[in-house]
C-alpha positions in Angstrom: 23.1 24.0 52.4 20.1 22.8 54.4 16.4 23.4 53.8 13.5 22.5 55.0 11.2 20.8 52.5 8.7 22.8 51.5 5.7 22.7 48.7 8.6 24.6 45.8 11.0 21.8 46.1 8.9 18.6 47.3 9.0 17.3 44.0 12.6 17.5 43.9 13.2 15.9 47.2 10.9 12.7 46.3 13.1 12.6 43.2 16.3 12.1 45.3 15.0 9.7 46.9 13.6 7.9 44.1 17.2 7.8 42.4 18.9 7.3 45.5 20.1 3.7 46.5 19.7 4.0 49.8 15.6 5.7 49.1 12.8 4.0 51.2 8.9 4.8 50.5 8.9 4.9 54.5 11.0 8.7 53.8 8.4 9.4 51.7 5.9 12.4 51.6 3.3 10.0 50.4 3.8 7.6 53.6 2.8 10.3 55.8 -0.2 10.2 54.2 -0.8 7.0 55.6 -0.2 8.1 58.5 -2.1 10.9 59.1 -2.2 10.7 63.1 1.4 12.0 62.4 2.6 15.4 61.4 5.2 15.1 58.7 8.4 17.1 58.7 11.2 16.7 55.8 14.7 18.3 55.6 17.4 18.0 52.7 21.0 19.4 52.5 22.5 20.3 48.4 25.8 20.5 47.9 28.1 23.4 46.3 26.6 23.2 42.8 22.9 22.9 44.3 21.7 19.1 44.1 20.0 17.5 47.1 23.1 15.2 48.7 20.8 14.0 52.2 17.6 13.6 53.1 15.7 13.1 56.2 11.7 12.9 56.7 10.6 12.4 60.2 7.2 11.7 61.9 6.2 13.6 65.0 3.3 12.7 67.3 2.4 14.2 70.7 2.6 12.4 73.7 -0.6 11.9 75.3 -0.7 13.7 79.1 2.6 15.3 77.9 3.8 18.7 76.7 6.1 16.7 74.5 6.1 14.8 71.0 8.3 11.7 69.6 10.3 12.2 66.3 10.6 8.8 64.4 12.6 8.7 61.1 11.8 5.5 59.6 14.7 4.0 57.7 16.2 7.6 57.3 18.3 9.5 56.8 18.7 8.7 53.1 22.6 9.8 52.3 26.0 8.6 51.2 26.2 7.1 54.9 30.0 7.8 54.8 29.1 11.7 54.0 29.9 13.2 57.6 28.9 16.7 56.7 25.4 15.8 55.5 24.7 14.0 58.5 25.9 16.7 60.9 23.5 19.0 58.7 20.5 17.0 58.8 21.5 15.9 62.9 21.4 20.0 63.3 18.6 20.2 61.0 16.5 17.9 63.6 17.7 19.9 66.2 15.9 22.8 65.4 12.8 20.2 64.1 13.0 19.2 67.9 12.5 22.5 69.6 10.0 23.7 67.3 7.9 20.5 67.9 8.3 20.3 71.6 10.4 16.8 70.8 12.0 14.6 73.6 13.7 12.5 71.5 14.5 11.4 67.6 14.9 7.8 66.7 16.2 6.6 63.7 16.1 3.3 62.3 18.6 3.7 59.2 18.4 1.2 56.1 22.4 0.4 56.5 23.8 -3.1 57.2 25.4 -4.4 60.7 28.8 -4.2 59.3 28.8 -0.7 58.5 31.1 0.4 61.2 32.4 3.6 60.0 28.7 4.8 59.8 27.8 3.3 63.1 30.9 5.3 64.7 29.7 8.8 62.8 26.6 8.3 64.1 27.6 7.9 67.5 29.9 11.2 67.8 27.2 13.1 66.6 25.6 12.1 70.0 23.3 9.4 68.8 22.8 6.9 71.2 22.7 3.2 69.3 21.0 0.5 70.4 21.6 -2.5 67.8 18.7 -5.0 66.3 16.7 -7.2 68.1 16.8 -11.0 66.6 12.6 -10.9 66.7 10.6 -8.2 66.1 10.2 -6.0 68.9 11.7 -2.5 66.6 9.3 -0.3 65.1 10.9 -1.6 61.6 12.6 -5.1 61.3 16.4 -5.8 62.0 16.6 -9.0 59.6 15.1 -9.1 55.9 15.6 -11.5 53.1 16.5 -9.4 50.3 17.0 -10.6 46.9 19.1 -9.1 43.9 16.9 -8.9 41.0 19.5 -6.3 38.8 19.1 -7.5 35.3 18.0 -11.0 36.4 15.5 -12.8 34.6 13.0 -15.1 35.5 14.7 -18.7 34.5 17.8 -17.0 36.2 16.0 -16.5 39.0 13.6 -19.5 39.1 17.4 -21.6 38.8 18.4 -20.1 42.3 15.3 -20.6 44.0 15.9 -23.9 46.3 14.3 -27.2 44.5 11.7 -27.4 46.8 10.7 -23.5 46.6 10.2 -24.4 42.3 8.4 -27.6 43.3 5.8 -25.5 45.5 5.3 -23.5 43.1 4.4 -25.8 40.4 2.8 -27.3 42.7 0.5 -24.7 43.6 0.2 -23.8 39.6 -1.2 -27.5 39.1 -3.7 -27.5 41.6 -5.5 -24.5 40.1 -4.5 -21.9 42.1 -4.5 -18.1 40.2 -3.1 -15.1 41.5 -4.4 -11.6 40.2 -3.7 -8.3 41.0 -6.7 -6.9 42.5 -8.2 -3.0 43.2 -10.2 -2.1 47.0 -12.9 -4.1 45.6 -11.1 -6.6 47.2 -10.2 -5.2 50.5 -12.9 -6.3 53.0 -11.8 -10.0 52.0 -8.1 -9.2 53.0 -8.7 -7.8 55.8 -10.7 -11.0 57.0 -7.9 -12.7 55.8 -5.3 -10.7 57.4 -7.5 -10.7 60.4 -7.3 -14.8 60.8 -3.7 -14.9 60.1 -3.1 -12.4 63.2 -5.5 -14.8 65.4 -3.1 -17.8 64.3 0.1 -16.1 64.3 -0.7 -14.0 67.7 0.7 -10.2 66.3 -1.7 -6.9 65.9 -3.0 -6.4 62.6 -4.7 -3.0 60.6 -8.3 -3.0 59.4 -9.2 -2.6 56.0 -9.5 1.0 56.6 -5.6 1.5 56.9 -5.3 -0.5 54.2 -7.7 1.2 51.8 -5.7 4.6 53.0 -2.4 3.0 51.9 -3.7 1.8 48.4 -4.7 5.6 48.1 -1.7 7.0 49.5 0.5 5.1 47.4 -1.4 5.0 44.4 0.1 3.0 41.6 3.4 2.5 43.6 1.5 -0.1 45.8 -0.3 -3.5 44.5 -2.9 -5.7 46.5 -2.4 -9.3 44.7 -5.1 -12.6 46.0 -4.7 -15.6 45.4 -7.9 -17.9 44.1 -8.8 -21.5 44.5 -12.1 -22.6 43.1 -13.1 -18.9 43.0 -12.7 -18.1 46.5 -9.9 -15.8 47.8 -7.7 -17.9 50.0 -4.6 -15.6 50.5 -3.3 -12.0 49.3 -0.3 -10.2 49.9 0.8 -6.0 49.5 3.3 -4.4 47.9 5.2 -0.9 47.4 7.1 -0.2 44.4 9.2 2.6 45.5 12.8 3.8 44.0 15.2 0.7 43.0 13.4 -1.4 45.5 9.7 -3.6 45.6 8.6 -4.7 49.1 6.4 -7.0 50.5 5.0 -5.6 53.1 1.9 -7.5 54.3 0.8 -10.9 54.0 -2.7 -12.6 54.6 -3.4 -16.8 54.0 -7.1 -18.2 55.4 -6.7 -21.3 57.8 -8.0 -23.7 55.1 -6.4 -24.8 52.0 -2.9 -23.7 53.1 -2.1 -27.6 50.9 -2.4 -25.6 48.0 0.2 -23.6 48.6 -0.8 -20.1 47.3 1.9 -18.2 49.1 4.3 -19.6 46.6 2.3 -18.0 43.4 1.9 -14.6 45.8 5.6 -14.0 46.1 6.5 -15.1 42.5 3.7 -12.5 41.1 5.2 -9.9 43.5 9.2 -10.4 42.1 7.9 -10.3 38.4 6.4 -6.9 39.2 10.4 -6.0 40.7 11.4 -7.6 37.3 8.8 -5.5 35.2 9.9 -2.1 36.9 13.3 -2.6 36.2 14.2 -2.8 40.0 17.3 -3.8 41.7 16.1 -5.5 45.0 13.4 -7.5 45.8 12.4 -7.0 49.9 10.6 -10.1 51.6 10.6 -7.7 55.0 11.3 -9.7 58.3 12.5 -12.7 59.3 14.0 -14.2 62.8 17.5 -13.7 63.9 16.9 -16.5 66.3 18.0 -19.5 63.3 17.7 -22.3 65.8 14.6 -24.7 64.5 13.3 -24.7 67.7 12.2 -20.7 66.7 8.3 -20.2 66.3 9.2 -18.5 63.3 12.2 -19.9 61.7 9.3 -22.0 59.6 9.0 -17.9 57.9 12.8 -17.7 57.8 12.8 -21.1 55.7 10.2 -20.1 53.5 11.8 -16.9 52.3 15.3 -18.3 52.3 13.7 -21.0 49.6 13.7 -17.8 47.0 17.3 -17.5 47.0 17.5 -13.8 49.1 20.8 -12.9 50.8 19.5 -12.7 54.9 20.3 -8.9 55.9 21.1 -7.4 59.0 20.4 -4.0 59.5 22.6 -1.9 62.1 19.9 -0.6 64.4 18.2 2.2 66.2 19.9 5.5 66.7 18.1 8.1 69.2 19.2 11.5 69.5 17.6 12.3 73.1 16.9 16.3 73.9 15.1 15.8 76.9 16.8 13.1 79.3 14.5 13.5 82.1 11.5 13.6 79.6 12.7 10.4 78.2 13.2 8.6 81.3 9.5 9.2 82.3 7.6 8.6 78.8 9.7 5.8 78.1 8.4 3.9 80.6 4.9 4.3 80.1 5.1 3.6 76.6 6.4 0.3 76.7 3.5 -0.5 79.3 0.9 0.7 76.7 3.1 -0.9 73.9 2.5 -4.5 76.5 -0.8 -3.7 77.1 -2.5 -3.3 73.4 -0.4 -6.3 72.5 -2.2 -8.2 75.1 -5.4 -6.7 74.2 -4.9 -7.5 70.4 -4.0 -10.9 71.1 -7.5 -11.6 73.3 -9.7 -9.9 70.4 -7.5 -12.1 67.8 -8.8 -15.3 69.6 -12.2 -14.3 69.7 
């Protein structure tokens, strides 16, 4: 009942998780395109009459100085998360992934909410070690999103919910003649700047308009880079991934000047009609703070994306399935210095 995915039956694994509620582009065979440091490993288990019931695409890199690698399965697996069978298959299926690949360890960040307790307990007697969300954003992937339900909606349904001053924004921006468009590369090298001097504000690591130019090609016409104009210069831009039943925001870019005209407003707006126009269910806005005191650096972003009328989501954590304890013990610890030390090193070239 389990395979490995293979050239004969890729198409048929991107179709499950295209279809499946639970699907993320991050399982995807195109995401590993963008990450092409990575090797890309997928596995899938059918059931009795033959049709794919689990899937499970990780991302293995080698340790540098090590004989070992790192297998990371962003939001996977994708599965009924109550199905114990499948995830025994695709936990064994990993296994032999892991001795293959030389693997230490396996970490899984799965797209299930905090509250899930029966898949949190699975998990955990199939030997996965969980370590729930952090309130900031110290995971690979963000614990807390603002997701917003978008099945059969339609735009005065949804322009009704957003909070008054959210609509009032957004007219706002409207009347002081800022246009959004939906833009090809051509327009890369000016989001990148952009993206470049909201990291320098804001303090976190950003990617170069190279990664960004790999991920428009990658994703092809699942993924849209929209900018947002004022008096013909390009003052913000946002990007987005159309995947499954879902649309995503996934990166977000505003210059230090004319942030009164509010173009982040028009940006979001644009990025929901496109969830609207491909008949989606949910609308992601990505992360947000736990931490919901106001005294947060970044319950301001919180606020924002709470103004569209989203429903705040916790997801239930990491998982690791550790195959090498000693292994671990030593690499863990000198990733999280190089993990401290390219933060610090990003932040100083941010500022200059």
């Amino acid at each position: 009942m389990l395979q490995a995915v293979t050239q004969e039956n890729l198409a048929e694994y991107e179709a499950f998780l295209r279809q499946s509620p639970k699907g993320h582009f991050l399982q995807s065979h195109e995401w590993a395109a963008v990450k092409s440091s990575w090797k890309w490993e997928g596995l899938l288990v059918r059931d009795e009459a033959g049709a794919i019931v689990g899937g499970l695409s990780v991302l293995i890199r080698r340790v540098p100085g090590t004989p070992y690698t790192l297998m990371y399965g962003a939001r996977g697996p994708v599965c009924d998360p109550h199905d114990r069978k499948t995830l025994e298959e695709l936990t064994e299926g990993a296994r032999e992934l892991a001795k293959k690949h030389s693997a230490y360890a396996l970490r899984l960040d799965p797209d299930i909410r905090s509250d899930d307790t029966e898949f949190i307990d699975i998990m955990k007697s199939l030997g996965y070690r969980h370590q729930p969300g952090d309130k900031d954003f110290n995971g690979v992937q963000p614990c807390y999103v603002f997701r917003l339900d978008v099945k059969d909606k339609t735009e005065d349904e949804l322009l009704a919910a957003f909070h008054q001053k959210t609509r009032y924004n957004l007219r706002l921006s409207a009347r002081k003649g800022v246009t959004v468009r939906l833009c090809g590369e051509e327009m890369l090298p000016d989001f990148a700047r952009l993206m470049a001097e909201t990291g320098s504000r804001d303090g976190f690591i950003v990617r170069g308009e190279d990664y960004f130019r790999t991920l428009l090609h990658a994703l092809g016409s699942e993924a849209r880079l929209y900018m947002a104009f004022w008096e013909g210069k390009p003052i913000a831009g946002t990007l987005a991934i159309h995947f499954g039943n879902k649309v995503w925001y996934l990166y977000g870019a505003s210059s230090n000047e004319h942030r009164n005209v509010m173009p982040n407003y028009q940006l979001q707006w644009e990025m929901i009609r496109w969830a609207l126009e491909t008949k989606s269910e949910i609308y992601d806005f990505r992360g947000v703070t736990g931490d919901l005191t106001p005294e947060n650096p970044l319950y301001g972003l919180y606020l924002f994306k709470k103004g569209f009328g989203g429903e705040l989501t916790e997801f239930c954590g990491e998982f690791t399935m550790v195959y090498n304890k000693a292994a671990e013990a030593i690499i863990d610890k000198g990733l999280g210095a190089v993990r401290q030390m390219r933060h610090k090193l990003a932040t100083i070239k941010n500022k200059k």
